[in-house]
Structure formats: structure tokens, C-alpha cells
C-alpha positions in Angstrom: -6.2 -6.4 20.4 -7.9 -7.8 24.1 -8.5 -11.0 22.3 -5.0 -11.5 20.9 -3.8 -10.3 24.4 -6.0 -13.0 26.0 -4.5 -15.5 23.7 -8.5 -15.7 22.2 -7.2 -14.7 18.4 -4.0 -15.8 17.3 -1.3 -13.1 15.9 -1.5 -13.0 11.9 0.5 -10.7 9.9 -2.8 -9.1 8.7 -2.8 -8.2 12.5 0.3 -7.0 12.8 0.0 -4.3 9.9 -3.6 -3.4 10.8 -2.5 -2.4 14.2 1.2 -0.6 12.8 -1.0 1.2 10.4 -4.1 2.0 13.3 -1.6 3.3 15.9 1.1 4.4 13.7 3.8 1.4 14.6 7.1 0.9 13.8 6.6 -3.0 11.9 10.2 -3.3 13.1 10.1 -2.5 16.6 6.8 -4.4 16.9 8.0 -7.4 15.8 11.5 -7.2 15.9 11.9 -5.1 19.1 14.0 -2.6 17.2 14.1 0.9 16.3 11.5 3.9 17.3 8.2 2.7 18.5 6.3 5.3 16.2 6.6 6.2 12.9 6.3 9.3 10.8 6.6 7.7 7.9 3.6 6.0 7.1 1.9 9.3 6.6 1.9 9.4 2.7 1.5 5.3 2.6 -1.9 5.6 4.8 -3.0 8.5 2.2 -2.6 6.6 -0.6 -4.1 3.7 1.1 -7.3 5.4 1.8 -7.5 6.9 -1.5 -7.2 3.3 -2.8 -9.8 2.0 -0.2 -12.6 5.1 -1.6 -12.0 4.1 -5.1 -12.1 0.0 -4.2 -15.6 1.0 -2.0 -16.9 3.8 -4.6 -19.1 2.7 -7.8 -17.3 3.7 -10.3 -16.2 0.4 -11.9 -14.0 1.4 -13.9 -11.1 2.7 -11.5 -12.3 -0.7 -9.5 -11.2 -2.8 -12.2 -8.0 -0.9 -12.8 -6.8 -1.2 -9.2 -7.7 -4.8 -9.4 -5.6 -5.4 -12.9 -2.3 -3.7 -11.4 -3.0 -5.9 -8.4 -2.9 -9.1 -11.0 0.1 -7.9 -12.7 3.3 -9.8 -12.3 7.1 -8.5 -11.8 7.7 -8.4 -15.3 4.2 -6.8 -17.2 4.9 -4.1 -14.0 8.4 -3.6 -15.4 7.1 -3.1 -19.1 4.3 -0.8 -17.7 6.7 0.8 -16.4 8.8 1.1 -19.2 5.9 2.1 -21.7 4.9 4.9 -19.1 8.8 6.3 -19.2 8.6 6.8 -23.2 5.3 8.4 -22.5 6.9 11.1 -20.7 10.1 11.1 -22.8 7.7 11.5 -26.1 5.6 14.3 -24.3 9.5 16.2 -22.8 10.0 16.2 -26.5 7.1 17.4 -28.4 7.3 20.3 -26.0 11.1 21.5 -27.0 
């Protein structure tokens, strides 16, 4: 942060959500100068972040490699993951009536 202050490091938007996520920033009032300064809700966000980051530096390949295929999925396979998980549930509501 001293060397972006010092104008030694320039300001990326990798930055910019490493320190919102490190001190618990408001993105908007950071870089937009509005809202709250702090924010509650990146609570759940940051756990599921570091959960991700354990798996990613674990060894378990496996759960590395599925992380890394959601990551390459597009808009639409998402969508049709999505959908195929939604008749997974609605199947499973229904064999247990």
C-alpha cells in the first residue's frame, strides 16, 4: 500500500480488491467515494474464498481440477449446469413423496 501511496506501484484492480477484501472495504466508497467505508458483507464471500483458496493449494487433484473446469465454463454451459442440477433436486423432492 506505501508503494502505491508513493506513486512506486501503480493502482490495478487486483489492488483494489486485495485491499477491500484485506481491510474489509467498501469497493464502492473506495473507488467511487460512496456509501459506508466498511463492509459487513463480505463475511460469507471471504469464507468461501478461503475455502476455495485450501482446495486450489491442497493436493487433492481432483477438487483442483473441478474448481478450474467451473472457472472455464461459459454463461451458457453455467446456465445448463444449472439447469441439470435443478432436475436433480426436483427428481430427489419426488422420489421422497
Amino acid at each position: 500500500v506505501s508503494n502505491i501511496e508513493n506513486n512506486i506501484n501503480t493502482l490495478t484492480e487486483k489492488n483494489i480488491k486485495l485491499i477491500c477484501s484485506e481491510f474489509n472495504i467498501n469497493n464502492n466508497w473506495l473507488t467511487k467515494d460512496e456509501g459506508d467505508m466498511f463492509c459487513d458483507d463480505n463475511k460469507d464471500e471471504d469464507d468461501y474464498l478461503a475455502k476455495i483458496d485450501y482446495i486450489m493449494t491442497g493436493e487433492n487433484n481432483f477438487h483442483k481440477n473441478l474448481f478450474k473446469t467451473f472457472a472455464l465454463l461459459d454463461e451458457k454451459e453455467l446456465d445448463a449446469l444449472e439447469n441439470i442440477i435443478n432436475k436433480f433436486i426436483q427428481v430427489k423432492k419426488e422420489s421422497k413423496e
